[in-house]
N, C-alpha and C positions, 0 to 999 in steps of 0.2 A: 504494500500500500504506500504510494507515495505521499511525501510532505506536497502541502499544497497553496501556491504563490498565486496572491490576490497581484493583481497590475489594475493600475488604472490608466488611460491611453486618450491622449488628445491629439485629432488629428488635423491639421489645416493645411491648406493649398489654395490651389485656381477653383473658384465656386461651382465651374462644371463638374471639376473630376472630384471634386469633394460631394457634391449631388449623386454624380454617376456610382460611386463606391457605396453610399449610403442607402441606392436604390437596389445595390445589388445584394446587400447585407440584409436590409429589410424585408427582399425577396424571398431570402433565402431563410430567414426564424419563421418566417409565415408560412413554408411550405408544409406540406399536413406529413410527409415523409421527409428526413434528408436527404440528398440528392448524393452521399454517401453513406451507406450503413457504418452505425459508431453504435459506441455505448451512451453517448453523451444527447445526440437529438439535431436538431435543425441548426442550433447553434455550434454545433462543432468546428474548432478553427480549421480540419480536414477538407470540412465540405465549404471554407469559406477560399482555400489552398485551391483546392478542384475547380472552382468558378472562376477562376484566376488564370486556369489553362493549365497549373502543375499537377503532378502527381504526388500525394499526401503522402507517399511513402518514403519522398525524397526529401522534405520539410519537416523540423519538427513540431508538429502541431499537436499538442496532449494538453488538450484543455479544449472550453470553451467561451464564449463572450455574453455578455449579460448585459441590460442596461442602456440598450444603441439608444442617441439620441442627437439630432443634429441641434447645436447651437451656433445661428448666425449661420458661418460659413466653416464651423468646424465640429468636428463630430467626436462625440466623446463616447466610451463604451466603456468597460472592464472584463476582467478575465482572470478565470479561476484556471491554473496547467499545474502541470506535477514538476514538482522541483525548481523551479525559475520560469523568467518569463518566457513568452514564444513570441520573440522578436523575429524569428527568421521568418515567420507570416508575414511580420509586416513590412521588412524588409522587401517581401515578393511584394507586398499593394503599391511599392514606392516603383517597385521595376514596371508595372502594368500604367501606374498613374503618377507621371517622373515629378509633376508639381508638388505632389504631397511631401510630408514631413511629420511622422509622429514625435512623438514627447511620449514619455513614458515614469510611473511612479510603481515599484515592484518592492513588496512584505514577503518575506518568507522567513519567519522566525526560526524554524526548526534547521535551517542551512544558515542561517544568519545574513540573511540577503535582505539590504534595505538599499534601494539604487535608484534612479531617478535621472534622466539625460537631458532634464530642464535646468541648465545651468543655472537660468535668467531667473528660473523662478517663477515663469508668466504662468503656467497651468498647474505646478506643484510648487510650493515654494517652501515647503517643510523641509529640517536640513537636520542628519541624524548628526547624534555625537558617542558613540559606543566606548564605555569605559569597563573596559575588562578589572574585575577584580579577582587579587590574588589573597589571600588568606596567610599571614606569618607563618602562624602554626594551623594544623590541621585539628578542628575542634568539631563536635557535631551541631553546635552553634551556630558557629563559621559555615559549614556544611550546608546546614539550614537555608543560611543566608545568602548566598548563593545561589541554591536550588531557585530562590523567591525571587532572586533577580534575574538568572535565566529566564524563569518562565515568565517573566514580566515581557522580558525581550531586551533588554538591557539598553534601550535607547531612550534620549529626550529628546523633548524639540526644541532646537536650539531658534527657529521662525528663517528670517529672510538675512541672507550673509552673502 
């Protein structure tokens, strides 16, 4: 069973191929089948791979998108894959639709993946700060405590830097 990395994904370009992408996406949650058999349904990043002209098998697509929703002239969605984000999807929407440009904000606590390619800040502007702690001695306090900051996920937010 894989750990599982929430993304969240904003995408902006030329208002046509930001439209066109967005009709092809919405075509394709609404279909009553996928247009690839998954486990996952309409929304599989596979069958959004496949629409695209690739083959799912050559792309790592292991997850799916959730949430599509055009704002203005950019498109914002999220996406639950196993272990990290599936950026190479969208690396393929940029080769079909060369205007585009996503941004991208990726949690996966269990790998300790907290990453984000919006320098600027314009669509995620949360900025982690990960302070590993190390324990003097080994106590079951100590232990303890830890444990509780692990599982917290060991990050703040530090806002806009």
């Amino acid at each position: 069973m894989p750990n599982w990395c929430s993304s969240a994904y904003a995408i902006e370009g030329d208002a046509n191929e930001i439209k066109s992408l967005y009709e092809l996406m919405k075509g394709l949650e609404n279909m009553e089948k996928p247009s690839v058999e998954n486990g996952f349904g309409t929304t599989w990043l596979g069958c959004l791979v496949d629409a695209l002209g690739k083959d799912w098998n050559d792309v790592s697509c292991r997850g799916e998108w959730s949430c599509l929703e055009m704002d203005g002239e950019v498109i914002r969605l999220y996406t639950e894959t196993a272990w990290s984000p599936c950026n190479e999807v969208f690396d393929l929407v940029r080769e079909k639709y060369p205007s585009l440009y996503y941004y991208f904000q990726a949690e996966e606590p269990g790998m300790g993946i907290y990453e984000t390619n919006d320098i600027s800040g314009v669509y995620f502007p949360d900025r982690y700060f990960l302070m590993p702690v190390r324990p003097k001695k080994s106590t079951s306090a100590n232990t303890s405590r830890i444990r509780k900051m692990r599982s917290s996920g060991l990050r703040k937010r530090l806002g806009n830097q």
